[in-house]
C-alpha positions as CSV (number, residue, x, y, z in Angstrom):
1,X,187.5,179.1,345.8
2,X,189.5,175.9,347.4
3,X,187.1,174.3,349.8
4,X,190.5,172.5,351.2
5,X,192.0,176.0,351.2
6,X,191.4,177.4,355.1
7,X,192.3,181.2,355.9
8,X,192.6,181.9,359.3
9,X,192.8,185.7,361.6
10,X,194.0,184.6,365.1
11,X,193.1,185.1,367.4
12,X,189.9,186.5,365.7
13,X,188.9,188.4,363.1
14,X,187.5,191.4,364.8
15,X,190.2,193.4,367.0
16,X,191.0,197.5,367.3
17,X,192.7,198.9,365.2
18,X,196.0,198.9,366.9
19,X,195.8,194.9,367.6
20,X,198.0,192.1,365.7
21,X,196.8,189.4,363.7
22,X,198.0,186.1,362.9
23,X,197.3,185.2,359.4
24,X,197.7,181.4,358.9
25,X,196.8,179.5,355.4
26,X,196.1,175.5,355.5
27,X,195.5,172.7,353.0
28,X,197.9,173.8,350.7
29,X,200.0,171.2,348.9
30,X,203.7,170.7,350.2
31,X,205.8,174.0,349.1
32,X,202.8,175.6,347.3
33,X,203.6,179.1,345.9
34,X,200.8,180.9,346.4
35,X,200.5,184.9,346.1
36,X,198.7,187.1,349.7
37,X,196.4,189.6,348.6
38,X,194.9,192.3,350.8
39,X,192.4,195.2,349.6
40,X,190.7,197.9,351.3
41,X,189.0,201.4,350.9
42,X,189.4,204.5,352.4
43,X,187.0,207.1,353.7
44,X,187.3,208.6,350.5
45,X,186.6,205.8,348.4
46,X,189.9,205.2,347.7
47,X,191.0,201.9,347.0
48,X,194.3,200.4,348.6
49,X,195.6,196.7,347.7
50,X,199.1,195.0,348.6
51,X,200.1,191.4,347.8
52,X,203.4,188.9,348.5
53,X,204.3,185.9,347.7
54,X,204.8,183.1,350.3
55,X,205.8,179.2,350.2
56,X,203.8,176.9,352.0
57,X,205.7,174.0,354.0
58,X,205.9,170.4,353.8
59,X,202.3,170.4,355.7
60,X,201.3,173.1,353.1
61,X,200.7,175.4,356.1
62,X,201.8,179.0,356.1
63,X,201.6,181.8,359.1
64,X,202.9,185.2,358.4
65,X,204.1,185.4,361.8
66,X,206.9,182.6,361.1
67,X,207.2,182.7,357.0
68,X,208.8,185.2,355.0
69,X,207.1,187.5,351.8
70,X,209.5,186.2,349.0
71,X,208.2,189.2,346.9
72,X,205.3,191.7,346.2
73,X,204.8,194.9,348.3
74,X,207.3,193.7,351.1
75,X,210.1,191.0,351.8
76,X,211.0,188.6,354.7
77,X,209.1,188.4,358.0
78,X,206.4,191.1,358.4
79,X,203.4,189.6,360.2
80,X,201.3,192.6,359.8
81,X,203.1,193.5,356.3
82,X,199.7,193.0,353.8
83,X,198.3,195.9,356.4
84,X,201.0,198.9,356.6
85,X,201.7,197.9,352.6
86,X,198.6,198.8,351.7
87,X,199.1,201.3,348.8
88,X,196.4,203.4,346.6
89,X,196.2,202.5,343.1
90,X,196.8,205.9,342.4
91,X,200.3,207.9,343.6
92,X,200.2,210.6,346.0
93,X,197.1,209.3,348.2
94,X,197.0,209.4,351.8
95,X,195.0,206.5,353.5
96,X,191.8,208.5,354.9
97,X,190.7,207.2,358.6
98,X,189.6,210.2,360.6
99,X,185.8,208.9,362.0
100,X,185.6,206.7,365.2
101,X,182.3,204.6,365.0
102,X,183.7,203.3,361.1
103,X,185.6,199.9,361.2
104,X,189.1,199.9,359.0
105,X,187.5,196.9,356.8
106,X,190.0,194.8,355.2
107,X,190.0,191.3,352.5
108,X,192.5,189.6,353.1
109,X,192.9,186.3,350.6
110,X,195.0,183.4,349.6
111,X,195.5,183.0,345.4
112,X,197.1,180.4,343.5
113,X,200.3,182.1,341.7
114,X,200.5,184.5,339.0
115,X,199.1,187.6,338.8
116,X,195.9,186.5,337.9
117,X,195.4,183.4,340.0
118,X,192.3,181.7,341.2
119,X,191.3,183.0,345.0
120,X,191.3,180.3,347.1
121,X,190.4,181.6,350.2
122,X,189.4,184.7,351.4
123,X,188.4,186.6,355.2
124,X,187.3,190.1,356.2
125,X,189.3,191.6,358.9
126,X,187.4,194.1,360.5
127,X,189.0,196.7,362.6
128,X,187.8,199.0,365.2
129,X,188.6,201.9,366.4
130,X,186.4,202.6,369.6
131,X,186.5,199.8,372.5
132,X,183.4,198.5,373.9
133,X,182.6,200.8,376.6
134,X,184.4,204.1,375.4
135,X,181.2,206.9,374.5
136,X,181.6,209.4,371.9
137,X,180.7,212.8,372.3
138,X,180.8,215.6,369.8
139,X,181.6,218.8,371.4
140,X,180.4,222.8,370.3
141,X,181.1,224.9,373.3
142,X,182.2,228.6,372.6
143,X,185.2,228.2,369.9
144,X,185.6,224.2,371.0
145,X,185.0,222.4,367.9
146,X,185.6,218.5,368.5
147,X,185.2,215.2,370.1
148,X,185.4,213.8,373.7
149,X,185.7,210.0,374.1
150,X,185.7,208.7,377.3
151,X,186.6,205.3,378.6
152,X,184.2,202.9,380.8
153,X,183.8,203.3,384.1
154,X,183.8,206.3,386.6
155,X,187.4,207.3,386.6
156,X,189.0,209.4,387.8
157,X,190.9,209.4,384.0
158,X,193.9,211.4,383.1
159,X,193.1,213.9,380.8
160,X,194.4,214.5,377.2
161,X,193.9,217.4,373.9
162,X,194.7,215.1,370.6
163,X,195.9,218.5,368.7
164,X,195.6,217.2,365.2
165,X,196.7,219.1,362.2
166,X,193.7,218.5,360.7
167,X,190.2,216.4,362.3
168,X,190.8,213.2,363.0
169,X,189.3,211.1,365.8
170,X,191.8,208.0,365.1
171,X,194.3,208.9,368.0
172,X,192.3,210.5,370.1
173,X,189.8,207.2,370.3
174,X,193.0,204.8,370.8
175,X,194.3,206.4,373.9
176,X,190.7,206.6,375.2
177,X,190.8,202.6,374.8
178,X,193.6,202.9,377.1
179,X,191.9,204.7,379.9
180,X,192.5,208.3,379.0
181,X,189.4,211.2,378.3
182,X,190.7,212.6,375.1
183,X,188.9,215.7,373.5
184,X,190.6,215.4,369.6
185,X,190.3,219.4,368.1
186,X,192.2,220.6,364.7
187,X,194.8,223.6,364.1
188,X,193.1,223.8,361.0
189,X,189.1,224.1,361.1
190,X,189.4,225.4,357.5
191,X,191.7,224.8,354.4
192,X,195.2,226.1,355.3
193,X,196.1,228.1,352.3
194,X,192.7,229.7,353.1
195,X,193.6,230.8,356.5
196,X,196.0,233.9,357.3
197,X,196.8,234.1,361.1
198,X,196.1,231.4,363.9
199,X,194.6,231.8,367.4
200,X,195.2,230.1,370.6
201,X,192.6,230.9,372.8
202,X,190.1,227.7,371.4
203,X,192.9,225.7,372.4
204,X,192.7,227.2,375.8
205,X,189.0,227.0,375.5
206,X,190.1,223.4,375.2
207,X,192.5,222.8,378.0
208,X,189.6,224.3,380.2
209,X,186.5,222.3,379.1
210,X,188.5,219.2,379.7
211,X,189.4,220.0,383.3
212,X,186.0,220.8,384.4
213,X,184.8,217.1,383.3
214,X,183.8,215.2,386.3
215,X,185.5,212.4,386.0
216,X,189.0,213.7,384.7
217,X,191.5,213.1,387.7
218,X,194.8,214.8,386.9
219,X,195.8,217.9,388.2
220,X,196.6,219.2,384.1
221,X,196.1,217.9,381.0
222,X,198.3,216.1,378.2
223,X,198.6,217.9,374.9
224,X,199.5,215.5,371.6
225,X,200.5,217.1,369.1
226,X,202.4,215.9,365.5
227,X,203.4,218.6,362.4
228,X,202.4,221.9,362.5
229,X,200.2,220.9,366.0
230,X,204.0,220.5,367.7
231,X,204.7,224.2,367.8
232,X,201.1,225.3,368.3
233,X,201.2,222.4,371.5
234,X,204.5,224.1,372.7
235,X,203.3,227.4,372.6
236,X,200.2,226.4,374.8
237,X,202.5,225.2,377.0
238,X,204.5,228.4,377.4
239,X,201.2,230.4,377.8
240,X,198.3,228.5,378.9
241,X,198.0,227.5,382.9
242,X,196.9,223.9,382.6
243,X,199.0,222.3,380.6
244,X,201.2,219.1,382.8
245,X,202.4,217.0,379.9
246,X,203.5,217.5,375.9
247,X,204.4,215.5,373.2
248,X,205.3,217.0,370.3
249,X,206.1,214.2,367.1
250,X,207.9,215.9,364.0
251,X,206.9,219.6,364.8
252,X,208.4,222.7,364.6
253,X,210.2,224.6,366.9
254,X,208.9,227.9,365.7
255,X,205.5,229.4,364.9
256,X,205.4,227.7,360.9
257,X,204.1,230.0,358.4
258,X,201.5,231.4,360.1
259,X,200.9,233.9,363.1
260,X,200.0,232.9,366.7
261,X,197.4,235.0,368.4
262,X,196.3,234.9,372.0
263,X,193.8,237.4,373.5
264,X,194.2,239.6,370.5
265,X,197.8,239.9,370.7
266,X,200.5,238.8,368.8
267,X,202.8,236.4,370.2
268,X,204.7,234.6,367.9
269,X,205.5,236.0,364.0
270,X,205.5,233.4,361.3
271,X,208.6,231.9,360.3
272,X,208.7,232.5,356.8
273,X,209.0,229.5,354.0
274,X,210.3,230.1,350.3
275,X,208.7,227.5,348.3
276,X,210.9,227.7,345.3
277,X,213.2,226.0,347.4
278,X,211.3,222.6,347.0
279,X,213.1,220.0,345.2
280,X,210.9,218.0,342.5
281,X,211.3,213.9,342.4
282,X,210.7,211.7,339.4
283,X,207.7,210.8,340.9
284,X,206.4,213.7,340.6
285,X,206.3,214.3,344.8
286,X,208.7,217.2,345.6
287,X,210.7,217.2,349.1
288,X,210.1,220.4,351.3
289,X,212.7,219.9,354.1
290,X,214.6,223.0,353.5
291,X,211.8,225.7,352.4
292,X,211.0,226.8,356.1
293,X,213.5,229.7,357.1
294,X,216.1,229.1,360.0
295,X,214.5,229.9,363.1
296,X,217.0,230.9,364.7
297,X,218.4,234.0,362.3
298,X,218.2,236.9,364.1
299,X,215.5,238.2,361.6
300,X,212.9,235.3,362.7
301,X,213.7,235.1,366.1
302,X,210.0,236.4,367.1
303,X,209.0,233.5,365.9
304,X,210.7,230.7,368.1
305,X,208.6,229.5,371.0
306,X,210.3,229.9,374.1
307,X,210.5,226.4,375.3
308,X,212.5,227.3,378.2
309,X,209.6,228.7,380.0
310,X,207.8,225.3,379.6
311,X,207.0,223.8,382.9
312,X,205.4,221.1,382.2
313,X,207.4,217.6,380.9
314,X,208.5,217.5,377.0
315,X,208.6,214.4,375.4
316,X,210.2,215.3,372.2
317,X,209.9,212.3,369.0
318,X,211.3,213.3,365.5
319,X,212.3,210.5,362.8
320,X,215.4,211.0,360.9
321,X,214.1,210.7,357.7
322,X,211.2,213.5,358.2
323,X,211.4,215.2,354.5
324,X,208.8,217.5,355.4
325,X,211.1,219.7,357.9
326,X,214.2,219.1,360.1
327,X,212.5,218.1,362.9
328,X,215.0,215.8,364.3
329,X,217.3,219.5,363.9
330,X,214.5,221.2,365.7
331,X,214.5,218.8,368.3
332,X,218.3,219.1,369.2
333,X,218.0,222.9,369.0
334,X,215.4,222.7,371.8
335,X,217.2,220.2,373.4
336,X,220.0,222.3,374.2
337,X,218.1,225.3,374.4
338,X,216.7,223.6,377.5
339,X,219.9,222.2,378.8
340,X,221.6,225.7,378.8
341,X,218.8,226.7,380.3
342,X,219.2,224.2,383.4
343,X,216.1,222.7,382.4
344,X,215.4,218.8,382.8
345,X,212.1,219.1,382.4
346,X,212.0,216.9,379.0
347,X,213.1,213.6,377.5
348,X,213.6,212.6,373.4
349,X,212.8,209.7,371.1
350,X,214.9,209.5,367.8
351,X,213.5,207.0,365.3
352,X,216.5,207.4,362.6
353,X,215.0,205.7,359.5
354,X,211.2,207.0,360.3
355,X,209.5,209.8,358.2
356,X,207.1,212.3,358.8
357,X,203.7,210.6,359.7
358,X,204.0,208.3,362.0
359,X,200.6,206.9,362.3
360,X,199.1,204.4,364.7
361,X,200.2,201.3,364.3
362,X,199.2,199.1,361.2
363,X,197.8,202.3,359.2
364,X,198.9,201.9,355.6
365,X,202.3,203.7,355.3
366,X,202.2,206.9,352.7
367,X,205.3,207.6,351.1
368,X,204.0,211.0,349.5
369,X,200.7,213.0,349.1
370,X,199.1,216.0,348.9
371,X,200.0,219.0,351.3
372,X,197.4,221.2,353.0
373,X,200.3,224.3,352.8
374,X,201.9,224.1,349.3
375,X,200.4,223.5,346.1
376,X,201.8,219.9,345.4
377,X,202.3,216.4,346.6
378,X,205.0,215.8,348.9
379,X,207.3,213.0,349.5
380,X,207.0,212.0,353.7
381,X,210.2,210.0,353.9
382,X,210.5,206.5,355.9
383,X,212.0,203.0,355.0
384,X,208.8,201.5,355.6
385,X,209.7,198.4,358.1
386,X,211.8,200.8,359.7
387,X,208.9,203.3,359.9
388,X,206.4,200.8,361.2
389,X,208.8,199.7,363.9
390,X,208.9,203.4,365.2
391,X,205.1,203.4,365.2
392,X,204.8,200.3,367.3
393,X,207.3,201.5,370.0
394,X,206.0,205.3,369.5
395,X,202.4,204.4,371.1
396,X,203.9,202.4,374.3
397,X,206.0,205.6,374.8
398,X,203.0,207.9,374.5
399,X,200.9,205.7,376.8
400,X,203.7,205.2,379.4
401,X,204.6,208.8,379.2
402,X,201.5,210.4,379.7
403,X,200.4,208.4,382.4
404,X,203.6,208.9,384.8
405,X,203.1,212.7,384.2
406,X,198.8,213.0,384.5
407,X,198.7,211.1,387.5
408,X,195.0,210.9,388.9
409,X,193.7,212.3,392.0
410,X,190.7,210.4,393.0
411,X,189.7,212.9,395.9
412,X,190.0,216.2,392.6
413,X,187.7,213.8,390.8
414,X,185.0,212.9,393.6
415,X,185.0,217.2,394.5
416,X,184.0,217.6,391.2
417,X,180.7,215.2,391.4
């Protein structure tokens, strides 16, 4: 490596996970072409790597918040681009970060050009997803199975149930860093294609637990929910005393595939999906948008939640370019389901070039993997800068949102003591 060669992380090279860097080179020559690598692995051991080409100026300084990627994994002005372009070197491989207490560990280094230049600098970027402050506690209570974080201090905090798809403490310990109690469960404890019928009394179990914690302040709790977590989020909503605030982010509007059960009954059939309808891709990822049944056929009607009986607030996100469902079509069903309903109990974010997993913001964007449902890997949809926008502007929504409808009670909290 260039001892003249000086890689900088401003403003320093620890931050959370959901924190900007500035990445700044120095003592380059005047208008040096010089190629931006960044590597990383997963939780599975999967290695990621992007790269782009920049041009130093005159001073032969150059900071990816001003310069522009000439080429590589992205073009133009991306400041956090060698992050969310981070790609397997495999196809089909979703970037694995589902545990709290393990930094997102990530080279980032400067190389002379050509494929195989010379490193001349390099720095590790280490970010975290749990705060300073904000405890971790696994819970196993009755059917709970999950994680409560909790931020510093006494409270009193708004409380919220991160309703993953699958386990995954990576929301659920950002929104704690923002002051919330989050206990993170999972729809699916076990594989999906290994499971037949699904309950809702854990979730209630859930909803419960939270609002018994001492230092939880609001009067309900939050439910977050994204996928196959939207319609399961919605129909706790409907059924479940408790619930103040939803958001459901590219869900369903309907009971998807599988059967929703609450105290032993029956309450929503599953709507039905024809998996021949998939359509295969060159890259050997098959879109699913169109395999789910309509919902609202008369023959699959016992499987639509009845929003309308929802009174808690809505706030309803779906991306345009979701290939996984219609969820933006879901959304505007609901939408006017409400409305004819005299509802205004709701509001809607439409992210028009987004796909299906909007993330955090900075994960590495996945434009396919495997599914838990079918057989084969997927294509998500997105036009990644587009995408990454949505994610950015998605999280201040969910904050802002959630805390105008969980407002705190300090005197709730202090009985509870």
């Amino acid at each position: 490596m260039s001892s003249q060669v000086r890689l900088q992380l401003l403003p320093r090279a620890r931050c959370l996970f959901d924190e900007p860097i500035q990445v700044k080179v120095a003592g380059l020559k005047s208008y040096q072409v010089v190629t931006m690598k960044a590597r990383s692995t997963d939780e599975r051991w999967v290695l990621f790597n992007s790269s782009a080409v920049y041009r130093a100026d005159e001073s032969g300084e150059i900071d990816l918040n001003r310069d522009p990627s000439l080429s590589g994994s992205y073009v133009g002005v991306e400041p956090m681009g060698l992050l969310w372009s981070l790609s397997p070197e495999t196809l089909h491989k979703h970037f694995t970060k589902t545990k709290a207490l393990i930094p997102h560990v990530v080279k980032i280094s400067v190389h002379e050009e050509g494929e195989e230049g010379q490193m001349l600098a390099e720095v590790t970027n280490e970010r975290f997803l749990i705060a300073d402050g904000v405890s971790r506690v696994p819970v196993s209570e009755g059917n709970i199975n999950g994680v409560l974080f909790t931020p510093p201090g006494e409270g009193p905090f708004p409380a919220v149930l991160d309703l993953c798809t699958v386990m995954s403490e990576t929301r659920a310990c950002l929104l704690a860093n923002k002051g919330f109690m989050v206990l993170t469960v999972a729809v699916f404890n076990d594989k999906p294609r290994d499971i037949k019928e699904l309950h809702l009394d854990p979730h209630q179990e859930a909803v419960d637990y939270l609002l018994k914690q001492p230092k939880v302040g609001s009067k309900g709790v939050g439910v977050l929910s994204r996928s196959k977590g939207g319609d399961v989020a919605l129909a706790l909503a409907v059924f479940v005393p408790g619930v103040e605030a939803i958001v459901w982010i590219n869900g369903c509007s309907a009971s998807s595939g599988f059967p929703l059960f609450y105290r032993k009954c029956r309450i929503l059939s599953p709507l039905p999906f024809d998996i021949s309808k998939a359509i295969p891709t060159e890259s050997g990822a098959s879109i699913i948008k169109h395999i789910l049944e309509n919902p609202l056929a008369e023959e699959n009607k016992g499987s639509l939640v009845h929003v309308q009986k929802v009174k808690g607030r809505l706030l309803f996100v779906a991306s345009g370019d979701d290939l996984n469902w219609d969820s933006k079509g879901y959304m505007d069903e609901m939408v006017e389901r409400l409305k004819r309903y005299g509802k205004n109990n709701f509001e809607s974010v439409y992210y028009p070039l987004a796909g299906h997993l909007l993330e955090p913001p900075y994960y590495p964007f996945c434009p396919s993997s495997l599914h838990g449902v079918v057989p084969f890997p997927i294509l998500w949809g997105g036009e990644p800068t587009a995408h990454i926008a949505a994610e950015e502007d998605l999280l201040e929504k969910i904050q802002e949102f959630l805390k105008t409808h969980l407002s705190c009670d300090l005197a709730k909290s202090t009985s509870k003591l």
